[in-house]
VEXDREN-2710 file (C-alpha; in Angstrom, 1 decimal):
% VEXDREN-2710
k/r/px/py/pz
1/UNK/-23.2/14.6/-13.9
2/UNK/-21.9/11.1/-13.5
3/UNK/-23.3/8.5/-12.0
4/UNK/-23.4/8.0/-8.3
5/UNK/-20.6/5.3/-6.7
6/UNK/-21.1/3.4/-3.7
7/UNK/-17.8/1.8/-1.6
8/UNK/-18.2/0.1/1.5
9/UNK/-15.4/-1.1/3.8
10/UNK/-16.0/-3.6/6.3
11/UNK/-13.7/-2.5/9.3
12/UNK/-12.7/-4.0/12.7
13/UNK/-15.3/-1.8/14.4
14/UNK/-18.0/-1.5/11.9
15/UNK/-19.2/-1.3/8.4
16/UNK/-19.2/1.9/6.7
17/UNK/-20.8/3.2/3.1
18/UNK/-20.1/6.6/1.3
19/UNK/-21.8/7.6/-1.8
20/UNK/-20.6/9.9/-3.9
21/UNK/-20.5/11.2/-7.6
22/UNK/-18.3/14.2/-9.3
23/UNK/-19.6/16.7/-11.3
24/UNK/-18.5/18.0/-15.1
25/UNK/-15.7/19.5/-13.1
26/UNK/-14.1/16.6/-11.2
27/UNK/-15.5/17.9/-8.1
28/UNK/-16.4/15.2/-5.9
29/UNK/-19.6/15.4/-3.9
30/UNK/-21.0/13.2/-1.2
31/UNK/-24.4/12.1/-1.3
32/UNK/-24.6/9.7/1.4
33/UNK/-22.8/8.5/4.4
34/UNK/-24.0/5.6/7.0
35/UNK/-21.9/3.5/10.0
36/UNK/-23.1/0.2/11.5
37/UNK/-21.2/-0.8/14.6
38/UNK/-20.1/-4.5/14.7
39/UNK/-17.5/-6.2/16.9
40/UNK/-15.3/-8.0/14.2
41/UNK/-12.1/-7.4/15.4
42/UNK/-13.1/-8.9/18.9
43/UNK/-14.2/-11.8/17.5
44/UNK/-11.2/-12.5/15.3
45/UNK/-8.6/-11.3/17.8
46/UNK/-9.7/-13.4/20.5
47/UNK/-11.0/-16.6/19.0
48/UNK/-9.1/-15.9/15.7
49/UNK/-12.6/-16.6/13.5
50/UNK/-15.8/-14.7/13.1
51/UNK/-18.4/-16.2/15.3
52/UNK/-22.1/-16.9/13.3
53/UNK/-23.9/-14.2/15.9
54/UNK/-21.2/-11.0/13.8
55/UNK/-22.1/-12.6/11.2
56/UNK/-25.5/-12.6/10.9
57/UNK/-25.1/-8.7/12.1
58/UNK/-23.0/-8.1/9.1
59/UNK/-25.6/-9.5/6.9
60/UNK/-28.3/-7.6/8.4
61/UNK/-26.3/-4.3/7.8
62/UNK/-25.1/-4.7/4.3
63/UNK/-29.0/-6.1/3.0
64/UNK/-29.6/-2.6/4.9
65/UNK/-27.4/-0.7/2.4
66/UNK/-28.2/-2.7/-0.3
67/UNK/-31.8/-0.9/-0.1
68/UNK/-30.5/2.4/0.4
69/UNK/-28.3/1.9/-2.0
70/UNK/-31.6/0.9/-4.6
71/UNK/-32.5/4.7/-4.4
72/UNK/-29.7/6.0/-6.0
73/UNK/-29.9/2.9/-8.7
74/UNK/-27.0/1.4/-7.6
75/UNK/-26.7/-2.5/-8.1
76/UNK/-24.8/-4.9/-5.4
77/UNK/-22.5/-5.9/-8.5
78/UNK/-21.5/-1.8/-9.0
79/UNK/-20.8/-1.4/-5.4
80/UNK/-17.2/-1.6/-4.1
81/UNK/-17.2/-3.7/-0.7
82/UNK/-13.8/-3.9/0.6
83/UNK/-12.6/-5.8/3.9
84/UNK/-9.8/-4.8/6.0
85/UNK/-7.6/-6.2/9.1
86/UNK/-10.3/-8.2/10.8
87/UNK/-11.9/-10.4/7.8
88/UNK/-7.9/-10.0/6.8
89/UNK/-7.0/-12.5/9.4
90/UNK/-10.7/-14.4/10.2
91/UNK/-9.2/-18.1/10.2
92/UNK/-13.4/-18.1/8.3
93/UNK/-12.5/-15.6/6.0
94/UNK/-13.3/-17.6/2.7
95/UNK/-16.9/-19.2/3.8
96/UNK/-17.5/-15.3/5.6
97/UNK/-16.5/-13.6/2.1
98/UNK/-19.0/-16.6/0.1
99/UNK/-22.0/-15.9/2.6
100/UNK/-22.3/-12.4/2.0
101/UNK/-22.1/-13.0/-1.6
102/UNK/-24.7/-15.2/-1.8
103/UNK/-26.9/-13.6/1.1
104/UNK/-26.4/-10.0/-0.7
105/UNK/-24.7/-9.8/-4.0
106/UNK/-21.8/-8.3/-2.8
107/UNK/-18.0/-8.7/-3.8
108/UNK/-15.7/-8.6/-0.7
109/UNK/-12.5/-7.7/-1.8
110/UNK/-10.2/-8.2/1.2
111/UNK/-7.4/-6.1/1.3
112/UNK/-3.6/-6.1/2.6
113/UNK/-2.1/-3.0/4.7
114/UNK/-0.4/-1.9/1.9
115/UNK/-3.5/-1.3/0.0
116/UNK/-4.9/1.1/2.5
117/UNK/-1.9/2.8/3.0
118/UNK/-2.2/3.5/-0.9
119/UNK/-6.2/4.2/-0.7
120/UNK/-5.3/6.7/2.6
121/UNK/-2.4/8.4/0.8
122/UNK/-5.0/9.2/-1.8
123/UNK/-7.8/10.5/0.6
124/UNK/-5.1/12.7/2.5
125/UNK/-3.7/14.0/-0.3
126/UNK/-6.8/15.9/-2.0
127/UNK/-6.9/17.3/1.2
128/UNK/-3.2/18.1/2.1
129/UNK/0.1/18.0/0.1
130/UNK/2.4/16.4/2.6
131/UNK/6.1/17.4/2.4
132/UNK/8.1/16.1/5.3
133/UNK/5.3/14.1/7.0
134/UNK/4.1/11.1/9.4
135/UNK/0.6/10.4/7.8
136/UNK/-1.1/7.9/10.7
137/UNK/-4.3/5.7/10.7
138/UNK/-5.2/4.2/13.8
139/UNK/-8.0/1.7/13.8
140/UNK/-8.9/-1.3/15.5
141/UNK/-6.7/-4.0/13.8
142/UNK/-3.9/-2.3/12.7
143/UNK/-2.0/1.0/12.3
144/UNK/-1.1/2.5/8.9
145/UNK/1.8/4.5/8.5
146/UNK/3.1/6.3/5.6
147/UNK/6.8/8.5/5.5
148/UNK/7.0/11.3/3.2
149/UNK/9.9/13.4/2.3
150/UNK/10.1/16.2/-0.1
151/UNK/6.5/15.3/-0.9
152/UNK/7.6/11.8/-1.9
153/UNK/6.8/8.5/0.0
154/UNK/9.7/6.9/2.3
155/UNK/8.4/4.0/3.7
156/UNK/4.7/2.5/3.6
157/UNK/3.9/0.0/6.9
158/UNK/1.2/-1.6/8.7
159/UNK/1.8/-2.3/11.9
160/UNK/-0.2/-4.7/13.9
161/UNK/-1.3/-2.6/16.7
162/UNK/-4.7/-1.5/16.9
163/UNK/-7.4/-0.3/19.8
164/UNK/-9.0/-4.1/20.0
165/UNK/-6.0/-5.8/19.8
166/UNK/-4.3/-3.9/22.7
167/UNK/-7.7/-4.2/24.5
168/UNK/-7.3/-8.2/24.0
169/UNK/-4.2/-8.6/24.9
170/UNK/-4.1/-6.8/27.6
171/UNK/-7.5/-7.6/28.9
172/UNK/-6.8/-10.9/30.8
173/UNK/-4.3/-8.7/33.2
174/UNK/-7.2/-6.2/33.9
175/UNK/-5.3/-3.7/32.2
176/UNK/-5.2/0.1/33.0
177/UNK/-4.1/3.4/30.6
178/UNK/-0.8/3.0/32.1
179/UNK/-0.4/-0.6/30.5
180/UNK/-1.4/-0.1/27.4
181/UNK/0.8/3.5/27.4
182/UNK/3.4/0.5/28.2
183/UNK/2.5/-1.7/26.1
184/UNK/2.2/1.0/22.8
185/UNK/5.7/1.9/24.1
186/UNK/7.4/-1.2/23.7
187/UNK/6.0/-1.2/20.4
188/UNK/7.1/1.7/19.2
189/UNK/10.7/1.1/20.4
190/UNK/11.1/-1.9/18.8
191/UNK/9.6/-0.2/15.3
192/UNK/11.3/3.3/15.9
193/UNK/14.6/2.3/14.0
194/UNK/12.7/1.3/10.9
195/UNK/10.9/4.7/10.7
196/UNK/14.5/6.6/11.4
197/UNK/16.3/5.0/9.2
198/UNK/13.3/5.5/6.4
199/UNK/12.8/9.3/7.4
200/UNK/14.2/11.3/10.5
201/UNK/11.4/11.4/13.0
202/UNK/12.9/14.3/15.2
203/UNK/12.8/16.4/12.0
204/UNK/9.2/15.9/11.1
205/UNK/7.2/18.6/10.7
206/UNK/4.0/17.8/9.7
207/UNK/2.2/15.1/11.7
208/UNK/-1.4/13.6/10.1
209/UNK/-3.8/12.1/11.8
210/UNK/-6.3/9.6/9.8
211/UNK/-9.5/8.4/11.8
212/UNK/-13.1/9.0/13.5
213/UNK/-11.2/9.2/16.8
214/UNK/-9.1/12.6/15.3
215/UNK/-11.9/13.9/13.7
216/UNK/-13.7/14.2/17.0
217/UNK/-10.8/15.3/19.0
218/UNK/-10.3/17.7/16.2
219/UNK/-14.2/19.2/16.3
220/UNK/-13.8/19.7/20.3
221/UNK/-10.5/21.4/20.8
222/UNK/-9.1/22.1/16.8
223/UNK/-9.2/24.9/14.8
224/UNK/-10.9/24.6/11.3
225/UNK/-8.9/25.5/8.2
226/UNK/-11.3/24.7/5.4
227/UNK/-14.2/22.4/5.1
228/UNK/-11.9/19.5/4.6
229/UNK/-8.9/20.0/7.0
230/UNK/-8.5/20.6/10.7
231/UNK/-5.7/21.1/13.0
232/UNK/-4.8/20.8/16.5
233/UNK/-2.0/23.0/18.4
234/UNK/0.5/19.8/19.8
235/UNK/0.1/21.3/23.7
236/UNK/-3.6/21.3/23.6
237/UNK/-3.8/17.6/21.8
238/UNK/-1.5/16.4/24.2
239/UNK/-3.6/18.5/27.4
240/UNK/-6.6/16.1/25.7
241/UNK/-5.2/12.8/25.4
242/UNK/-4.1/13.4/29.7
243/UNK/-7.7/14.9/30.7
244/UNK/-9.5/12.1/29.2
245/UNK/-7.5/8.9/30.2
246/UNK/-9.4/8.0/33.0
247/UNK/-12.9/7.9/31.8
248/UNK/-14.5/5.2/30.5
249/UNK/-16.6/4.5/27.5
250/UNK/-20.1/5.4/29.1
251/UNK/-18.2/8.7/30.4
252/UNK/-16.4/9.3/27.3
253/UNK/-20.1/9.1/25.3
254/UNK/-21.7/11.5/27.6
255/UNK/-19.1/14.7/27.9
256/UNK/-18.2/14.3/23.9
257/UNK/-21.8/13.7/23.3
258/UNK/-20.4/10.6/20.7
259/UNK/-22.0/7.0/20.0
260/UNK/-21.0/4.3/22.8
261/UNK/-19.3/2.5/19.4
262/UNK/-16.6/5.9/19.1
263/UNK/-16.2/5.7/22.5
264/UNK/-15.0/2.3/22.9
265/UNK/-10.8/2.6/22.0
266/UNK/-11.2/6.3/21.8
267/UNK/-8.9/6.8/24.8
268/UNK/-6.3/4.1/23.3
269/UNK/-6.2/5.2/19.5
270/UNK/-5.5/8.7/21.3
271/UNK/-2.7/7.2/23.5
272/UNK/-1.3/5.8/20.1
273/UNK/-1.3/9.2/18.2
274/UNK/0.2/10.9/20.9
275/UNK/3.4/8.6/21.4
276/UNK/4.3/8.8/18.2
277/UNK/3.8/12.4/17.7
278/UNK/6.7/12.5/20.7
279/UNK/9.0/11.0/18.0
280/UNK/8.7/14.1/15.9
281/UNK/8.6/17.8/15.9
282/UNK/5.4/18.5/15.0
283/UNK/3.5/21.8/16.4
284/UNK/0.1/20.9/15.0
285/UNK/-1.8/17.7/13.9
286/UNK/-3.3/17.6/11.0
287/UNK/-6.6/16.0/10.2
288/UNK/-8.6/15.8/7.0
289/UNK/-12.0/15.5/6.8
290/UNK/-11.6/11.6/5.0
291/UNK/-11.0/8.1/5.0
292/UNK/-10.3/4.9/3.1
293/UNK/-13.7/5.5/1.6
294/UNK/-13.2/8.4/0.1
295/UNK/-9.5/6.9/-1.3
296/UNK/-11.6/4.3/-2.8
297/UNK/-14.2/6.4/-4.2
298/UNK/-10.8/8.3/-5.9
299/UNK/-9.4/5.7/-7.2
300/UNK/-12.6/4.5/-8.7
301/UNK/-13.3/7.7/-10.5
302/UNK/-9.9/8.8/-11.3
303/UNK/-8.7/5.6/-13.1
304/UNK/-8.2/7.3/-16.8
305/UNK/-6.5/10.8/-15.2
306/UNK/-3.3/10.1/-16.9
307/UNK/-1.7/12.6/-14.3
308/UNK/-3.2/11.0/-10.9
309/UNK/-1.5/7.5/-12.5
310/UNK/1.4/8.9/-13.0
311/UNK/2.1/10.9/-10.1
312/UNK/0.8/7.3/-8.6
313/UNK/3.6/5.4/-10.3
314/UNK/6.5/8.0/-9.1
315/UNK/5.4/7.7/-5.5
316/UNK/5.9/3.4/-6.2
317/UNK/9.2/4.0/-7.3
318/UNK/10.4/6.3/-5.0
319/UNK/9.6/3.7/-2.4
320/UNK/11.3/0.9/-3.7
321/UNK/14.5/3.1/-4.8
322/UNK/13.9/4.0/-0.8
323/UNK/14.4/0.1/0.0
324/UNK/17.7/0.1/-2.2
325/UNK/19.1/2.5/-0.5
326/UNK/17.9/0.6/3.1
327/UNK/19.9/-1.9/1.7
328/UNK/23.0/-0.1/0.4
329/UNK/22.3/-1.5/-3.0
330/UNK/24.6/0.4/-6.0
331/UNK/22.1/2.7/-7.3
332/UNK/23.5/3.9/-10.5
333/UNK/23.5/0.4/-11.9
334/UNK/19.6/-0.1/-10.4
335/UNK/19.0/3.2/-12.2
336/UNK/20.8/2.3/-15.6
337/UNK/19.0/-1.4/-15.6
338/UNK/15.4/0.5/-14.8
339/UNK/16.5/3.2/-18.0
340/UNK/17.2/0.3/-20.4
341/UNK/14.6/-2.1/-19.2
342/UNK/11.6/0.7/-19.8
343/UNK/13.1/1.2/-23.6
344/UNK/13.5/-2.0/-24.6
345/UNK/9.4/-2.4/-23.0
346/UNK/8.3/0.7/-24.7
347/UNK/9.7/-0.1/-27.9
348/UNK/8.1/-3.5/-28.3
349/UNK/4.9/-2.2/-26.3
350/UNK/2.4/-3.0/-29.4
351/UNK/3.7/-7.1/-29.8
352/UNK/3.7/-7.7/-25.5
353/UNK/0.4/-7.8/-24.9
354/UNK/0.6/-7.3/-21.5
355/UNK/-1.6/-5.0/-19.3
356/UNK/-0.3/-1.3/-18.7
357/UNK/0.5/-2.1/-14.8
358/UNK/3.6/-4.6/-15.9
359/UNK/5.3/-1.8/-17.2
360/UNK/5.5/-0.2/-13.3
361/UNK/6.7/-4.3/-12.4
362/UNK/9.2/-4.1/-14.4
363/UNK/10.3/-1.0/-13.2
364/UNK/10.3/-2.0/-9.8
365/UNK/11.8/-5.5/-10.8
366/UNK/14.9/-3.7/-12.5
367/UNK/15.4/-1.3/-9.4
368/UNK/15.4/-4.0/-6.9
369/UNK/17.5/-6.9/-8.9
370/UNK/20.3/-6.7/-7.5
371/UNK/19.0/-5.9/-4.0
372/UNK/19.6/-9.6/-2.4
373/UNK/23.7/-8.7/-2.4
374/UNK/23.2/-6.9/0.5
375/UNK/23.2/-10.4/1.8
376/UNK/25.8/-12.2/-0.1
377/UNK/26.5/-12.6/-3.4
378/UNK/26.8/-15.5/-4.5
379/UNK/22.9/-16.9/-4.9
380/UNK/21.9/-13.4/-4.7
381/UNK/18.7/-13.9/-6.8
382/UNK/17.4/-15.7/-3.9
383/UNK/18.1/-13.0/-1.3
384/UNK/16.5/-10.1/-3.5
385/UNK/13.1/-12.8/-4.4
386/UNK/13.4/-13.0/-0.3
387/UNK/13.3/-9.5/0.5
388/UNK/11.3/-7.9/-2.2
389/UNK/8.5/-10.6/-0.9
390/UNK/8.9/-10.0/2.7
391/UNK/8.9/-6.0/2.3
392/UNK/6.9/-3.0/2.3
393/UNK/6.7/-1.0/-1.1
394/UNK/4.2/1.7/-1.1
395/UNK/1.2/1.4/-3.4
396/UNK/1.8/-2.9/-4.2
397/UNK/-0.6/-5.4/-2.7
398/UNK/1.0/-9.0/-1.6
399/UNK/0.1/-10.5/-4.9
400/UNK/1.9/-8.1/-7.0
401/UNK/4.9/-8.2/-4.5
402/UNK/5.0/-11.9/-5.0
403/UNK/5.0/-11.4/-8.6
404/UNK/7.8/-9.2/-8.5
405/UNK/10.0/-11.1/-6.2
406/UNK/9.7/-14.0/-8.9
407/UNK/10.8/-11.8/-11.8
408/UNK/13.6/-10.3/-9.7
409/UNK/14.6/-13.9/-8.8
410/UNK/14.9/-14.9/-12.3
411/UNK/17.1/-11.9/-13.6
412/UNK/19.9/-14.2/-13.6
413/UNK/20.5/-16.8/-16.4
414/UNK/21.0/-19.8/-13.8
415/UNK/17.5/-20.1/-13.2
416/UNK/15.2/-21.4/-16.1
417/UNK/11.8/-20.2/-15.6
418/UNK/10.0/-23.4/-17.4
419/UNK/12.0/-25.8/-15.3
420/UNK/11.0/-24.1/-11.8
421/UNK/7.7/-26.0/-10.2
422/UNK/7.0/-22.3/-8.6
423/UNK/6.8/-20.9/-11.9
424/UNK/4.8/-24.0/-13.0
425/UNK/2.5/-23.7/-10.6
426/UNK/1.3/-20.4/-11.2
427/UNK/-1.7/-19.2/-13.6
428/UNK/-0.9/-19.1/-17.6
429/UNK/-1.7/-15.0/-17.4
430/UNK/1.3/-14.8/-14.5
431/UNK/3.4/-17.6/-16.2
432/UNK/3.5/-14.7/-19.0
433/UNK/3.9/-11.6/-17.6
434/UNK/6.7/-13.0/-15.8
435/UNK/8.3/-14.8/-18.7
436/UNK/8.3/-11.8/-20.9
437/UNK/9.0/-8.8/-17.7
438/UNK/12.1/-10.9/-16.9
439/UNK/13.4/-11.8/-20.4
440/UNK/13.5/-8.0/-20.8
441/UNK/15.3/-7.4/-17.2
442/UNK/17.9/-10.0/-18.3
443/UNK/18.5/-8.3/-21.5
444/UNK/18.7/-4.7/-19.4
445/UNK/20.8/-6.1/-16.9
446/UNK/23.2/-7.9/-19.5
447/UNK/24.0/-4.4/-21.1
448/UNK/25.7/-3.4/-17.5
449/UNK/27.6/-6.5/-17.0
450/UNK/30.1/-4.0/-15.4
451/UNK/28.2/-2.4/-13.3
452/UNK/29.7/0.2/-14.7
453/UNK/27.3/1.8/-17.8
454/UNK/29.6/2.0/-20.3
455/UNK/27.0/2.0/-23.2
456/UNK/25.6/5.5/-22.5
457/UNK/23.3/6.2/-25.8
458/UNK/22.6/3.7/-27.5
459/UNK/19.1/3.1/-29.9
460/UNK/17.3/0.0/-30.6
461/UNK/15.9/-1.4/-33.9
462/UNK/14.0/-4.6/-35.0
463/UNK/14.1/-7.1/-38.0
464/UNK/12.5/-10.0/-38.2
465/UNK/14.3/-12.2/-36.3
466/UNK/16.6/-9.5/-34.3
467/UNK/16.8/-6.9/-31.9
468/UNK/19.7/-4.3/-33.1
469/UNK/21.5/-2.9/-29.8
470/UNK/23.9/0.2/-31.4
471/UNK/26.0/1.6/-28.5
472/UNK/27.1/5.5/-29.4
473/UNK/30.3/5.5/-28.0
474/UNK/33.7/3.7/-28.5
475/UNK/33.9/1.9/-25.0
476/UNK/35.7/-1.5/-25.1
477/UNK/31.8/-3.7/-24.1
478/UNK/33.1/-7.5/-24.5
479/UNK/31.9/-7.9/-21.2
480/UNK/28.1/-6.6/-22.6
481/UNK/28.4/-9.0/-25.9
482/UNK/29.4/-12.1/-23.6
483/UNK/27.1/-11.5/-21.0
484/UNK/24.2/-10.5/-23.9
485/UNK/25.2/-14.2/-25.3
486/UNK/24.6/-15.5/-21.5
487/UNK/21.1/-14.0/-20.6
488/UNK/19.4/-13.1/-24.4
489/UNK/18.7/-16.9/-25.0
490/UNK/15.2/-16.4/-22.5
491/UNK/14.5/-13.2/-24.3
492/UNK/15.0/-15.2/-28.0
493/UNK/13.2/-17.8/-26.7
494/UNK/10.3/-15.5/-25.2
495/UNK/10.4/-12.9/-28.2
496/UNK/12.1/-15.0/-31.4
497/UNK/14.4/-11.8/-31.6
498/UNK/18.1/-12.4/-31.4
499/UNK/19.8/-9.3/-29.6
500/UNK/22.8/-8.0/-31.4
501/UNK/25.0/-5.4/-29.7
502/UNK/27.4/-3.0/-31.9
END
């Protein structure tokens, strides 16, 4: 049996722990589960900090766990704490993050949307194998969406629209269902075009709902499938979300026999599910038995499944060859770029020294290059840095977007790295993953100067002092040697290997 792991995520609504541990088998199995309600998301989205009074209740919970915790031998160092919307955008977050450590010994790790969309894809997914499917989680900061099509991921988003948020921004204009079914309304309209053009909402089949508030709808009016998955027939959900719009929280705690804490934004996380379940054609929702905790717990414990990673890895690139296409970028070149760039990495894996995640950077890096000429152009390193940075790609947290933007930005040969104050600017470990991930995307990208792959097969070999590029076929590729002359002086410079093409 392995030993135990604790995660806690500190949410807009409360702070949460889960304790679990697999067995010889893999199979997980929960040991413990605890909720502490705490207003976070009402402090920071109506006076944009957390005020000293949530504080002090957040210390009071976590030294809780931290004893419970002691029984199963777990130390405040081995625990996982993360932090989602609400700590996300505490104007305190910092001096918040530092009191906790030093009151209990715990880490915060404060996370971006994109990171639970990647922790709740994992969750669902040991539960459900989505196909063609809206997976949803609506909590009190945010709502995380995730696309799927053909069991592959077609968009990732976090939306800023959550149940305390509508509740403060419509509270000052004594707001009623009917305004926030408005207000969610307006929102979706002015998102629905994203989602369509990602995946075709009409044609959705599978709707899944993510969250306390669908797990309790689910237990009063779903039918069970297996110990981990419910479902609830469209007419009867939607029957649900009508009957119960008037009550309020007191009322709602009484019939459902729930804690005042569910009850408050029950009604309007319901109101959310059920307008954008009209943008589909779903007959049933879905809900697993899960959350973010139980993602986290996963991708704790299945770090070294070579499988899960991989199967991890496809779903990143499907999404960012998803964003090429938004942007009507040419795909056989992206895809010829991505093919060379992963040799040329793999074949000088053992002398990079680089961790195993820049191999997936570079991957992204060499699908998206050439994205910013959607845009113009001329300059269109720039455009591509700008929209890699200010997208969505399933699976990548801000930082390693940023990171990516930077590499694609220096694909071309105009731009010297060393001379850029961004580049100087960042830390010596970055300043070399992205020296040596874009002297290889350069080298890929050279070898396609065309656009037009005329080197089909080719193999690589090393002497001391070059890198042999033999193309197999007879194609005329002055364009490749010139351009190879252009861009392989960073990869020289980065590498000492001259790259000679024949």
């Amino acid at each position: 049996m392995n030993k135990a792991v604790a995660v806690i995520e500190i949410g807009s609504t409360g702070i949460r722990l889960l304790v679990a541990q697999t067995d010889a088998q893999g199979n997980k199995m929960i040991l413990d589960k605890s909720e502490k309600s705490v207003s976070l998301g009402r402090d920071v989205f109506t006076t944009g900090a957390i005020s000293r009074t949530t504080l002090l209740i957040c210390l009071q919970i976590l030294s809780r766990f931290k004893e419970q915790l002691g029984s199963y031998a777990i130390t405040s160092e081995e625990t996982i704490v993360i932090a989602t919307s609400s700590l996300r955008e505490a104007s305190n977050r910092d001096p918040v993050v530092d009191r906790i450590k030093v009151k209990t010994g715990f880490n915060v790790r404060v996370i971006d949307g994109i990171e639970e969309n990647r922790l709740m894809y994992l969750a669902v997914t040991e539960c459900f194998k989505p196909q063609d499917a809206i997976i949803m989680e609506v909590s009190g900061g945010s709502t995380e969406i995730m696309l799927t099509e053909g069991g592959r991921v077609a968009g990732a988003h976090s939306l800023r629209l959550g149940t305390v948020i509508i509740e403060q921004q419509l509270n000052p204009m004594m707001n009623s269902r009917e305004d926030e079914k408005r207000y969610i309304d307006e929102f979706i309209r002015n998102t629905k075009g994203t989602l369509n053009y990602e995946l075709n909402l009409s044609k959705v089949k599978e709707f899944i709902a993510v969250s306390s508030e669908a797990r309790i709808t689910a237990h009063h009016i779903g039918e069970k499938l297996n110990d981990s998955l419910w479902k609830i027939k469209r007419s009867s959900f939607e029957a649900f979300v009508f009957s119960i719009q008037g009550y309020t929280p007191e009322l709602l705690s009484a019939k459902l026999r729930i804690a005042y804490a569910d009850a408050n934004g029950f009604c309007t996380a319901l109101l959310i599910y059920s307008e954008f379940l009209h943008l589909t054609s779903a007959e049933y929702i879905i809900v697993p038995e899960t959350s973010i905790r139980e993602g986290l717990f996963i991708s704790k414990t299945a770090a070294e499944t070579r499988e899960i990673q991989n199967e991890f890895n496809e779903q990143v690139t499907a999404s960012a060859r998803n964003l090429l296409r938004k942007y009507r970028g040419d795909e056989k070149h992206a895809e010829y770029v991505r093919r060379v760039s992963l040799e040329i990495f793999d074949s000088m894996s053992a002398e990079l020294g680089l961790e195993e995640k820049a191999r997936l950077y570079l991957e992204v890096s060499a699908i998206l290059h050439d994205i910013g000429m959607f845009i113009r152009a001329s300059d269109h390193e720039e455009h591509s840095c700008y929209i890699v940075l200010h997208s969505d790609i399933f699976g990548l947290t801000r930082d390693e977007l940023r990171l990516i933007s930077i590499i694609v930005r220096y694909h071309r040969s105009s731009i010297r790295p060393r001379e850029d104050e961004q580049y100087k600017a960042l830390a010596r470990s970055e300043r070399l993953t992205i020296l040596k991930l874009s002297a290889i995307l350069r080298a890929a990208d050279a070898l396609d100067r065309g656009h037009q792959q005329k080197i089909k097969d080719f193999t690589l070999s090393f002497s001391d002092d070059s890198m042999t590029v033999r193309a197999g076929n007879t194609h005329n590729i002055m364009l490749e040697k010139l351009a190879l002359e252009d861009k392989g002086e960073l990869f020289e410079s980065v590498f000492g290997y001259k790259i000679v093409l024949v």
